[in-house]
C-alpha positions as CSV (number, residue, x, y, z in Angstrom):
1,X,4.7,-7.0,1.0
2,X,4.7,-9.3,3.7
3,X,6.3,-13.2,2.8
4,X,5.1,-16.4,4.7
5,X,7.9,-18.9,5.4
6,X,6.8,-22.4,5.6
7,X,8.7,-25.3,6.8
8,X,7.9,-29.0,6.3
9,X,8.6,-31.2,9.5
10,X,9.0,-35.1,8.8
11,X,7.2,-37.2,10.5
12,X,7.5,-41.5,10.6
13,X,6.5,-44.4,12.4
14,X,8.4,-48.1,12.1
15,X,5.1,-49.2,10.8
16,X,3.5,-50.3,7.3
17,X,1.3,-47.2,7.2
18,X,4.8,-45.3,6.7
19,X,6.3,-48.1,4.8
20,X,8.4,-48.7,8.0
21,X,10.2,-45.6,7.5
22,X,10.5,-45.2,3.7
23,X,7.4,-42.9,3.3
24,X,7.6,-40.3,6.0
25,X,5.0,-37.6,6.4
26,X,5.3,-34.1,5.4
27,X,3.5,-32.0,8.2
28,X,3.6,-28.0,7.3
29,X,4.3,-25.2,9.7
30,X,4.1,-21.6,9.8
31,X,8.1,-20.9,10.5
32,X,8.6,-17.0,9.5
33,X,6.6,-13.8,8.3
34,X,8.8,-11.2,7.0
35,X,8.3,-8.2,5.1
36,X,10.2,-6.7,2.3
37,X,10.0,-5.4,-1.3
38,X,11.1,-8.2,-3.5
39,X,11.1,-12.4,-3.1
40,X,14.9,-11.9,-3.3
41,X,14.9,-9.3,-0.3
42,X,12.3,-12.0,1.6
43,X,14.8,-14.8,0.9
44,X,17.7,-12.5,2.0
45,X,15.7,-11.8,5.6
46,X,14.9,-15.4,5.8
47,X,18.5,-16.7,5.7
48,X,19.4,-13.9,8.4
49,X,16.9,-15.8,11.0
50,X,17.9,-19.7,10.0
51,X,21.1,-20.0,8.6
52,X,21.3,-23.1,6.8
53,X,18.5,-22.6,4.5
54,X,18.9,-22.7,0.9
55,X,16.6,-21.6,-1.8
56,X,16.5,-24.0,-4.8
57,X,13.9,-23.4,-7.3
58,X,14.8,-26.6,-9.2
59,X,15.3,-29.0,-6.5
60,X,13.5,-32.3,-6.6
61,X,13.1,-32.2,-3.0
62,X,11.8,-29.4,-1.6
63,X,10.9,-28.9,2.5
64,X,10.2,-25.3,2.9
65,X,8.3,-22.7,0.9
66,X,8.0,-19.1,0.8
67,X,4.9,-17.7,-0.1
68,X,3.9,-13.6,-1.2
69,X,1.1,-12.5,0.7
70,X,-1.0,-12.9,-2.8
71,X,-0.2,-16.2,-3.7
72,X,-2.7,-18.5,-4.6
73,X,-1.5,-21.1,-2.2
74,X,-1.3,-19.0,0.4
75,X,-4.5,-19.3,2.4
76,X,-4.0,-23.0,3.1
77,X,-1.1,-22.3,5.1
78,X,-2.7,-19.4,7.0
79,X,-6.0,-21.8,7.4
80,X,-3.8,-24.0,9.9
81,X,-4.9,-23.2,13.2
82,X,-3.0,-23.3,16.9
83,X,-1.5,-26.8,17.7
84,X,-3.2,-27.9,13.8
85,X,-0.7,-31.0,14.3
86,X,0.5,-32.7,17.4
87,X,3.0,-34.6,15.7
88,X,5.3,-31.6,15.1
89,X,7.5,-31.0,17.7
90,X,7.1,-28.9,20.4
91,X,9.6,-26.3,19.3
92,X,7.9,-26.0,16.2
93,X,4.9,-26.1,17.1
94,X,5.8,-22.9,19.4
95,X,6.8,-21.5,15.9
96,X,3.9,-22.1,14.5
97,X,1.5,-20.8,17.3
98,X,3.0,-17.5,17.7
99,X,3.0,-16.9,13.6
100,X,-0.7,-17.2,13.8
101,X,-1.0,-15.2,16.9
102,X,1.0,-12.5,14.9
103,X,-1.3,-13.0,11.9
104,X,-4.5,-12.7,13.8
105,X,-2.9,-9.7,15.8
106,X,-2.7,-8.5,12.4
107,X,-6.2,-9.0,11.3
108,X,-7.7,-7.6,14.4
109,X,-5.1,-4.1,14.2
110,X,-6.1,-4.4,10.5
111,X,-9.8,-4.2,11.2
112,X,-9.9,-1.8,14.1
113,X,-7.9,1.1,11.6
114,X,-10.4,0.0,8.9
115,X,-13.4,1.1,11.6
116,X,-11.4,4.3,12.6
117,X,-10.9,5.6,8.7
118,X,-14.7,4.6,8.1
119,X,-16.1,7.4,11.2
């Protein structure tokens, strides 16, 4: 089953929209797809390609999710299209751009064996 990793970048202005700092914005990004049997396995893969990441279902503050291929939530994240936010920054948003270039590579290799099992 494939996993989606997703990241939350914060973003804040000195300004009274942001609360001059206090509130900063969450902006989500596409940071991983990996594919393995169990959530465990997924978070296992995960930590192989960034380190420092921690999975804490009971933390208060959580930046990152990872998501099953069936979860409910799922099709927001894979709704977000190339350069969705121009406030990330430009390393993530690299990240983000080639996960949903993978994902529609996907769809399109996913619908061209769906055409050749249908002749």
């Amino acid at each position: 089953m494939k996993y989606y990793y997703i990241r939350l970048q914060h973003y804040s202005e000195n300004t009274s929209v942001y609360g001059y700092g206090d509130f900063p914005e969450q902006i989500p990004y596409l940071a991983a797809i990996v594919e393995a049997d169990s959530m465990l396995k997924a978070q296992n893969k995960i930590k192989k390609i960034y380190p420092r990441v921690r999975f804490r279902s009971n933390s208060p503050v959580i930046n990152q999710y990872l998501l099953a291929k069936n979860d409910r939530f799922v099709d927001y994240y894979l709704k977000l299209p190339l350069n969705h936010d121009s406030r990330l920054s430009p390393a993530n948003q690299e990240l983000h751009n080639l996960c949903v270039r993978l994902i529609e590579a996907a769809k399109i290799d996913e619908d061209y064996q769906l055409s050749i099992e249908s002749v």
